[in-house]
C-alpha positions in Angstrom: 9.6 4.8 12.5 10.1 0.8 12.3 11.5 -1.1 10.3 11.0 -2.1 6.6 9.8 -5.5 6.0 10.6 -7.2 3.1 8.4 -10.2 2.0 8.7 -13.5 0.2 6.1 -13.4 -1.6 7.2 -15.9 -4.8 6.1 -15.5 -8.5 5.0 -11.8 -8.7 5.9 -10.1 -11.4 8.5 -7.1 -11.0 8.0 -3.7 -10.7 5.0 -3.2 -9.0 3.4 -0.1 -10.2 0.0 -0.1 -8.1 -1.8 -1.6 -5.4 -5.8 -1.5 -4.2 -7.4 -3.3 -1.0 -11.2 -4.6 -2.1 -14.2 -5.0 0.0 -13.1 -8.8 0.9 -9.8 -7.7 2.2 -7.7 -8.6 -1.0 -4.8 -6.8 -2.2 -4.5 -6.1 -6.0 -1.1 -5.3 -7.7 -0.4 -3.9 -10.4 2.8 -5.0 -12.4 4.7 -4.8 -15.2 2.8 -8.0 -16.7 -0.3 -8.6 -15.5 -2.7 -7.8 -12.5 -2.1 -9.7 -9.0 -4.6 -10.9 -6.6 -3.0 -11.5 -3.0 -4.6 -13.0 -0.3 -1.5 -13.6 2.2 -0.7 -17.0 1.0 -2.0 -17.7 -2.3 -1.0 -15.4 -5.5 -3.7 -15.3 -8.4 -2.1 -13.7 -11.7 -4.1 -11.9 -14.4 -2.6 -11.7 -18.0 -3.9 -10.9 -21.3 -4.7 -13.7 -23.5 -5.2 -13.6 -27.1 -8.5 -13.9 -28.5 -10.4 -13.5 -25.5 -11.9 -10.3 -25.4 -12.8 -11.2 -21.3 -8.9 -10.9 -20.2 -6.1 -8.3 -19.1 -6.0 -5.4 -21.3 -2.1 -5.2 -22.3 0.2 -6.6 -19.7 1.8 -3.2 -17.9 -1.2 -2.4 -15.3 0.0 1.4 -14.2 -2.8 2.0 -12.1 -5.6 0.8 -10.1 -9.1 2.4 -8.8 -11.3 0.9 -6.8 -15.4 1.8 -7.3 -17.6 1.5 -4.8 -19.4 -1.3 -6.3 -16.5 -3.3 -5.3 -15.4 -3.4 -9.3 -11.7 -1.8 -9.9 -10.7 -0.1 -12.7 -7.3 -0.5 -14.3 -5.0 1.6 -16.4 -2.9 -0.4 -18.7 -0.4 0.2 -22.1 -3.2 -1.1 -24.3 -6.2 0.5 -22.6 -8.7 0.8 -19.8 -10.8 -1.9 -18.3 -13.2 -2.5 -15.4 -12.5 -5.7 -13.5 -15.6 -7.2 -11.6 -13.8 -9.6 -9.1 -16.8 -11.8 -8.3 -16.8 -12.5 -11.8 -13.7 -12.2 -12.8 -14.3 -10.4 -16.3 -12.3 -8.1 -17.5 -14.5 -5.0 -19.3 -12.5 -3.1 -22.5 -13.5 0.7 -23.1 -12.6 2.3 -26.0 -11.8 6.0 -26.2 -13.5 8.3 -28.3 -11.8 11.4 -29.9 -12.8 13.9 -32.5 -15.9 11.3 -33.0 -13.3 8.8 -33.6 -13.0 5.2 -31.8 -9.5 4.4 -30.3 -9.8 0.9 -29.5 -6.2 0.5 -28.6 -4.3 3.2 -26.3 -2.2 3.9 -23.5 -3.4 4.9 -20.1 -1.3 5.8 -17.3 -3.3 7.0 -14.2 -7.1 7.0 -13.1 -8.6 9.3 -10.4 -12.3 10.3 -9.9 -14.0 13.3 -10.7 -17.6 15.2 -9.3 -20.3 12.3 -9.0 -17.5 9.7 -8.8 -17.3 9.6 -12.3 -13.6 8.0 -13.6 -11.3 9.9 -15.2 -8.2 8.6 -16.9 -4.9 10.6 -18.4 -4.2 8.8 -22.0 -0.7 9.3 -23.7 -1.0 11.6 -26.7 -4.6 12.0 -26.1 -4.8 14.0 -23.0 -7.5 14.1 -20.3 -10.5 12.1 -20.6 -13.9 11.1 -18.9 -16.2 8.1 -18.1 -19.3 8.1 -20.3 -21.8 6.3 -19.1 -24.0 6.3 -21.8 -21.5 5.6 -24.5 -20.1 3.0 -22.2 -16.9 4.5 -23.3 -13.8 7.0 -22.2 -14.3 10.7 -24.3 -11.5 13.0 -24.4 -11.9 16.3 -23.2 -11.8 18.4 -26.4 -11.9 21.9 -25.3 -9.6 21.5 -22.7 -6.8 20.2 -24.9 -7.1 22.7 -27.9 -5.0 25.3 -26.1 -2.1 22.7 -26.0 -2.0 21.6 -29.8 1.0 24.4 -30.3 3.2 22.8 -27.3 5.9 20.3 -29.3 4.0 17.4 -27.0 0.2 18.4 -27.6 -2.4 16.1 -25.7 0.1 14.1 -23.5 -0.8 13.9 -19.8 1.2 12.0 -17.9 -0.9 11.8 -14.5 -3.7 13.8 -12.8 -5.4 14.8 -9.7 -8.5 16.3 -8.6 -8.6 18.8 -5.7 -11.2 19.3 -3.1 -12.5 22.3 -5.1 -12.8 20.4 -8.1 -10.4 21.7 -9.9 -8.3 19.0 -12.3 -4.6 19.5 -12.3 -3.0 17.6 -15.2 1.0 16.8 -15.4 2.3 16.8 -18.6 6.1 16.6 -18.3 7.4 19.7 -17.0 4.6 21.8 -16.7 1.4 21.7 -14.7 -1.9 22.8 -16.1 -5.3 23.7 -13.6 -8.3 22.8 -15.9 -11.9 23.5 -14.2 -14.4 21.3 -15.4 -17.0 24.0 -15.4 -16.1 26.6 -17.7 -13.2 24.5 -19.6 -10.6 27.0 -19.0 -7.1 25.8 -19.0 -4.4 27.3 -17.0 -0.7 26.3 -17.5 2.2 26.6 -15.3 5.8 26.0 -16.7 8.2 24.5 -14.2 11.5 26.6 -13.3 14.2 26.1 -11.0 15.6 29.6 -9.2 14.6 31.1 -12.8 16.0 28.7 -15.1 14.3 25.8 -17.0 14.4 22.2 -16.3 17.1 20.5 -17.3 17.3 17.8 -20.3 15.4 14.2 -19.5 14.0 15.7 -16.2 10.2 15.9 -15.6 7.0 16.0 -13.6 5.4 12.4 -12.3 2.5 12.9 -10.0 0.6 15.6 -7.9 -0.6 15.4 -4.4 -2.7 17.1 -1.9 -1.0 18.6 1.0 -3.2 17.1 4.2 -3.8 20.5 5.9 -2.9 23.3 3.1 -5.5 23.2 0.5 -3.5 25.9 -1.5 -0.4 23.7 -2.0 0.2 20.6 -4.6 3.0 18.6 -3.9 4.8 16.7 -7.2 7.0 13.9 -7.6 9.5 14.3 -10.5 12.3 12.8 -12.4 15.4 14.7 -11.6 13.8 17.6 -10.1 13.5 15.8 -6.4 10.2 16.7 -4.4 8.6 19.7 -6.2 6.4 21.7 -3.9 3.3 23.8 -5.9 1.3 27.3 -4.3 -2.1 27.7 -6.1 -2.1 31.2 -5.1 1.3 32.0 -6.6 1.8 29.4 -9.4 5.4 29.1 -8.3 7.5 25.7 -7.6 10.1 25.4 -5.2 11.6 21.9 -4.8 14.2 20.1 -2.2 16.9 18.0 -3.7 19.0 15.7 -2.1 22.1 15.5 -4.7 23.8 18.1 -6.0 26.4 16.5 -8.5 26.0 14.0 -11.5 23.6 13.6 -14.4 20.2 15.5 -14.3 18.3 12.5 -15.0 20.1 10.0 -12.6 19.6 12.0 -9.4 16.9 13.3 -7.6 13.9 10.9 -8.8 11.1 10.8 -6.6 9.3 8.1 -8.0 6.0 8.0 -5.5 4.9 9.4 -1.9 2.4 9.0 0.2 1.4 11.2 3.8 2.0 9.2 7.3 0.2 12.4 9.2 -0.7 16.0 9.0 3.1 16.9 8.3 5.1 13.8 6.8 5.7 12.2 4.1 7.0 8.6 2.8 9.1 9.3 0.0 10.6 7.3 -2.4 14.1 8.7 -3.3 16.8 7.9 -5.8 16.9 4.3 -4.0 15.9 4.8 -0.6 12.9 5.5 1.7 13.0 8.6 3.6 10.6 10.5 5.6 10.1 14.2 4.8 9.3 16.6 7.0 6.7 19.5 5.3 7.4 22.3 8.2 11.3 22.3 7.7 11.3 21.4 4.5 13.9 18.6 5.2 14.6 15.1 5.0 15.4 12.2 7.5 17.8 9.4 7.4 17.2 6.1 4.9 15.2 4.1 6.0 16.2 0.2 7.0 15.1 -3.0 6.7 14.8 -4.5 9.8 16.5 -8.1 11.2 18.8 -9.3 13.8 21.2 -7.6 11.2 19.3 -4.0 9.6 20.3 -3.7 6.4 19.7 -0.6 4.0 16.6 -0.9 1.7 18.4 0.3 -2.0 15.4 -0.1 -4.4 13.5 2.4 -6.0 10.2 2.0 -4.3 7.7 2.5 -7.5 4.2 1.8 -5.6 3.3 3.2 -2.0 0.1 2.5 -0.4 -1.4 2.7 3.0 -4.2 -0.5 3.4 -6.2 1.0 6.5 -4.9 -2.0 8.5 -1.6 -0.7 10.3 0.6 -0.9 7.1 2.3 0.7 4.3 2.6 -1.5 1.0 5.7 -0.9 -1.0 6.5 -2.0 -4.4 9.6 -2.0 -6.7 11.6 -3.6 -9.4 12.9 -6.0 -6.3 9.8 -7.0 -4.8 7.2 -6.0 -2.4 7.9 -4.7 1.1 6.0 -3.8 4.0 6.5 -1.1 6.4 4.2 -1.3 9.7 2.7 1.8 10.9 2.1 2.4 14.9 -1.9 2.0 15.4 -3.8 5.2 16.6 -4.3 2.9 20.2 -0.5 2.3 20.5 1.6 2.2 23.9 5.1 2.6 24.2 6.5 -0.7 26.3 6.3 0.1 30.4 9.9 -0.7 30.5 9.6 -1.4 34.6 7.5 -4.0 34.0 9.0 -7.5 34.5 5.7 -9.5 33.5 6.3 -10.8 30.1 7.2 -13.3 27.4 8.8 -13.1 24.2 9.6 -15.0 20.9 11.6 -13.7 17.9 10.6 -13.6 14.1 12.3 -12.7 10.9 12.4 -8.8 11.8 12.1 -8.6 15.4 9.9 -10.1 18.7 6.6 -10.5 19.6 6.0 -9.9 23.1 2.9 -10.3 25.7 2.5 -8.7 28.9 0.5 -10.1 31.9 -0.9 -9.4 35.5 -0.6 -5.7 34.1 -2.1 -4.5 30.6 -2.5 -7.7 29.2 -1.1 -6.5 25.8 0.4 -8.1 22.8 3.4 -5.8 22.2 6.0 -5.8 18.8 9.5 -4.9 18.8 12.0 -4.2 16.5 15.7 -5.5 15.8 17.1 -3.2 18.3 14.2 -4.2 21.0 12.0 -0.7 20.7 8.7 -1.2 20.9 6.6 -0.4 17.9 3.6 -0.9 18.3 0.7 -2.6 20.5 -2.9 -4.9 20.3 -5.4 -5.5 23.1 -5.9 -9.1 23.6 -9.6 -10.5 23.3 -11.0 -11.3 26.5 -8.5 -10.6 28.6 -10.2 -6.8 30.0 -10.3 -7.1 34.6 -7.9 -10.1 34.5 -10.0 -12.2 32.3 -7.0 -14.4 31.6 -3.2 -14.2 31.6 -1.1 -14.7 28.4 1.7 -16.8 30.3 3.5 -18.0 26.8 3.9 -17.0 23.2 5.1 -18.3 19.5 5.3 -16.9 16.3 4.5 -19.5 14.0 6.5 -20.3 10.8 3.4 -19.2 8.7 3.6 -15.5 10.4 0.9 -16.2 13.0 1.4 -15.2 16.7 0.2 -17.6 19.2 -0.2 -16.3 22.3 -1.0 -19.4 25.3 -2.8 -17.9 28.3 -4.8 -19.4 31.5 -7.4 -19.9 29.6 -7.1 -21.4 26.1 -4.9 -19.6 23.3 -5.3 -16.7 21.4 -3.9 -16.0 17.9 -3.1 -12.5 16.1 -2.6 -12.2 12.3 0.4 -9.6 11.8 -1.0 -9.1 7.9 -4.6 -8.4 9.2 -3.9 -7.3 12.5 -6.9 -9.2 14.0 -6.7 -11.6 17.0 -9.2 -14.4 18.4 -10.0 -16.9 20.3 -9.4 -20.0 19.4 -11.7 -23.1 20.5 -9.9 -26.1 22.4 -11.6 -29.7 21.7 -12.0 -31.9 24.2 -12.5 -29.5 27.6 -16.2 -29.0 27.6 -16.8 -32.8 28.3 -14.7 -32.9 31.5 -15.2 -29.0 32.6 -11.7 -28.5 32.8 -9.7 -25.5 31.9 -7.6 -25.5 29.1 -4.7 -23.5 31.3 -1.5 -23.9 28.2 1.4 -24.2 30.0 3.7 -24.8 27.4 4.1 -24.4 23.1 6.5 -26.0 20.5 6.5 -26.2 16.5 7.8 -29.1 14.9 9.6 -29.0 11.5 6.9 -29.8 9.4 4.7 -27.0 11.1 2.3 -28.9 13.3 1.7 -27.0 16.5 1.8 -29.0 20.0 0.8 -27.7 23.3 0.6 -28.6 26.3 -2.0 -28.3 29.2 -1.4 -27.9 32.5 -2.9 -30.8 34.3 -4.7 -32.3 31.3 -1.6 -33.7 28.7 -0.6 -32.0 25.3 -3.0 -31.4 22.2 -2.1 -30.4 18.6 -3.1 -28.0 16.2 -5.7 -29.3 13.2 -8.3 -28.8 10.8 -10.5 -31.7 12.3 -12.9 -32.4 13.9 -13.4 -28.1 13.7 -11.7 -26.0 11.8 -8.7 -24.2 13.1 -9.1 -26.1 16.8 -6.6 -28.3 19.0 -7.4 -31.4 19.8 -6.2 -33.0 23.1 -4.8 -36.5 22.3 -4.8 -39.7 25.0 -2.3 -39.4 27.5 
């Protein structure tokens, strides 16, 4: 597993509680005041301002759900709205209850039901449903009446919807199966080896298991990772600590799976990866650098972007944690054909003659994982020199012009060299250097240097006179 990365990203507002990727590519973070648009460089922040119906709803966004119409929905401590980004308009809707309007309440976690349709766990108002017609949340009333005798009647702290459809509700430390069909409600009081929970512990989350549809897995306060059987309705649970206070040990704030069989799981204040078959834990997980240091925050948002990487929030700031891609190859080591350069966490390295491969390392040197270079299939070039920019960007200089790959986006092109056409030279780079103030110079072998700008075409180097 590599390292964790941590990143500088300045002014966002601590914890992180959720994150969504949109249709454009941009991430979205919910915080603890306000909603984050991230585009990996600029930081756009969303906050509620008074008076205008068209802004944040309440400042602590909990959750986020992204629709397929590209709008995402956000649970927040005043409410839900619907967030339209090409508008930027935030959308209020109320809840209704017992025929009742609740303009202001608190919402904690949104998931989608049959036909897509959003559901939403309130505080003290239970389970409730998109109406599309009311243009408004409505509780579920039936489902709730068999709870008004519990001491916390028509709290729900999160829910999750199975792949039969079935809507399993957390509501501190029990779990309750509700089926949307007939409205009957099922409860399952937690117990550990017979005895109840202890004082200030509880329930968070539930989660599918990736290959047992029978199982639920649940994060917890104090009860470490909870593990659910349908068939049974018994819990079993693994915890790390056995000593101290109930409620200061043994919090696993979020999860999310890696593969069939593991888990990233956020524990007291480390990272660790479960393993489902043994039931057991691995080491902490670093952060990496020329010196690896421990990563001692409690991660409170996990989320895998479909580009290579796992997003990690907490009360310290965000973090990422690269994932191998499905196409990765472990570095020949017998092979002598390559170039390196270091950055913050590790090196960047390029292999030629054979492969043709940009390859990324660790602290400690392992390879972790690998990207084809554009163009370069039956020897098309050879990537003779590389540089990792200051702005994160490897530049890779090869026999035939330069290539660059974007770590966040894990894309690499080509990238156009003014001034070669008009004498049907080659633009063969020989050599690459940054200068303080981040301008980029290479030079050409045979033809004199050039340097990176935005003009005469964007993103192009321009040769200058010799």
């Amino acid at each position: 597993m590599p390292s964790i990365v941590n990143l500088d990203i300045k002014g966002v507002p601590l914890p992180v509680y959720a994150f969504v990727k949109d249709n454009d590519g941009f991430l979205w973070i919910g915080t603890d005041n306000g909603l984050c648009r991230y585009d990996g460089i600029n930081l756009d922040i969303y906050r509620t301002v008074p008076g205008d119906s068209s802004s944040l709803v309440g400042k602590c966004v909990s959750d986020l759900l992204l629709a397929k119409d590209g709008r995402i929905w956000l649970a927040a401590n005043w409410g839900i709205a619907v967030f339209d980004p090409r508008v930027r308009r935030f959308e209020h809707k109320v809840l209704w209850r017992d025929d009742k309007v609740i303009p202001k309440y608190e919402s904690t976690d949104l998931f989608f039901g049959a036909d897509d349709v959003v559901h939403a766990t309130c505080q003290f108002h239970g389970l409730a449903r998109f109406d599309q017609e009311r243009d408004a949340f409505v509780a579920y009333e039936k489902a709730e009446r068999p709870l008004d005798t519990t001491p916390r009647a028509r709290f729900a702290h999160s829910g999750h919807r199975d792949a039969k459809g079935i809507i399993w509700l957390v509501q501190w430390t029990s779990l309750l199966r509700f089926d949307p069909n007939t409205n009957e409600v099922r409860s399952y009081d937690y117990t550990h080896h017979g005895e109840p929970p202890a004082n200030k512990t509880h329930l968070f989350r539930a989660y599918d298991d990736p290959t047992d549809e029978n199982i639920l897995w649940l994060s917890s306060h104090g009860m470490g990772l909870v593990r659910f059987d349908k068939r049974t309705g018994e819990f079993s649970d693994t915890r790390l600590v056995h000593e101290g206070e109930p409620d200061l040990v043994n919090g696993v704030r979020c999860m999310i799976p890696l593969d069939t069989t593991r888990w990233l799981v956020s524990y007291d204040l480390d990272l660790r990866i479960y393993d489902t078959r043994s039931r057991t834990f691995g080491p902490a997980l670093i952060i990496g650098g020329q010196v690896p240091t421990p990563f001692r925050s409690a991660a409170t948002a996990l989320s895998n972007d479909g580009d290579g990487h796992i997003w990690i929030g907490s009360a310290h700031g965000m973090h990422l944690l690269p994932l191998p891609s499905p196409r990765f190859e472990r570095w020949p080591q017998r092979m002598s054909n390559f170039c390196i350069t270091p950055d913050d966490e590790g090196y960047w390295g390029a292999s030629y003659y054979t492969g043709r491969k940009l390859f990324r390392f660790d602290g400690h040197g392992t390879a972790i994982d690998s990207f084809p270079l554009p163009g370069s299939e039956n020897g098309g070039y050879e990537p003779f020199n590389i540089l990792r920019h200051s702005s994160g960007i490897v530049w890779i200089a090869t026999t035939k012009g330069l290539v660059t790959f974007d770590p966040l986006k894990r894309t690499a092109q080509r990238k156009p060299v003014i001034g070669f056409s008009e004498t049907g030279s080659t633009p063969y780079v020989s050599s690459m250097v940054e200068q303080p103030d981040g301008t980029l110079w290479c030079l050409f072998n045979g033809t004199g240097p050039a340097r990176y700008a935005s003009e005469p075409a964007i993103g192009s180097m321009c040769r200058t006179n010799r």
